[in-house]
NUPA-870597 format. One record per residue (C-alpha): residue number from 0; x, y, z. Coordinates in steps of 0.05 Angstrom, whole numbers. Example, Ala and Ser with C-alpha at 12.3 -4.5 7.8 and 13.67 -1.06 7.14 Angstrom:
residues 2
<0,<246,-90,156>>
<1,<273,-21,143>>
This chain:
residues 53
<0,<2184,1893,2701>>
<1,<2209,1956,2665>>
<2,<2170,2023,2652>>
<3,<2192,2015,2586>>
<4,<2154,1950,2570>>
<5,<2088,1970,2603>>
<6,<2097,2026,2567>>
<7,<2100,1989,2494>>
<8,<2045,1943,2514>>
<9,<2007,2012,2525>>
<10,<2017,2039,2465>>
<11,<2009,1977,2411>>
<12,<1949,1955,2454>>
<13,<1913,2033,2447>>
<14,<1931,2028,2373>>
<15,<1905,1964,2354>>
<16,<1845,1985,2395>>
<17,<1831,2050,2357>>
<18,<1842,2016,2300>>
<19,<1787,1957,2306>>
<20,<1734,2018,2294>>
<21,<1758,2037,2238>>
<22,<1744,1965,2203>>
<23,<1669,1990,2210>>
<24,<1678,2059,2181>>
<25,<1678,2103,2247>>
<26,<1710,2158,2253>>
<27,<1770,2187,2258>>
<28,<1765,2218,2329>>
<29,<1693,2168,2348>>
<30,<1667,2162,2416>>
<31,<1677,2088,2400>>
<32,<1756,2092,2375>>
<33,<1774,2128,2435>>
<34,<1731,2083,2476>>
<35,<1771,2018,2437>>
<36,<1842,2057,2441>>
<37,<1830,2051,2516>>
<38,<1809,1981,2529>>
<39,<1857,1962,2476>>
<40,<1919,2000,2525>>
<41,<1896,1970,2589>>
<42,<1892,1895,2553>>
<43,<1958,1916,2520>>
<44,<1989,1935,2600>>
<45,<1960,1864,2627>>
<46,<1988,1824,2573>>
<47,<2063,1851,2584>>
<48,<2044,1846,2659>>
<49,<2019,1769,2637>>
<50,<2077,1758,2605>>
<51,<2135,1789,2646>>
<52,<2101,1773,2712>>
């Protein structure tokens, strides 16, 4: 498994998860968008990981 990929999952997963707040009306910079933007990055990592592994 490349850097590269884990990398991509990373960054689509944190910014489909900062987005999902914003479908509410929060805030640019929320507690809860940066809260989303990470558990949207780490479920982006284990689906590459799911997927490549």
């Amino acid at each position: 498994m490349s850097k590269g990929m884990i990398y991509t999952g990373l960054i689509i997963g944190g910014f489909v998860g900062g987005f999902i707040p914003s479908l509410w009306g929060a805030g640019l910079f929320s507690f809860s968008e940066v809260i989303f933007g990470a558990i949207g990055s780490l479920l982006g990592i284990w689906v590459i990981y799911k997927m490549l592994g």
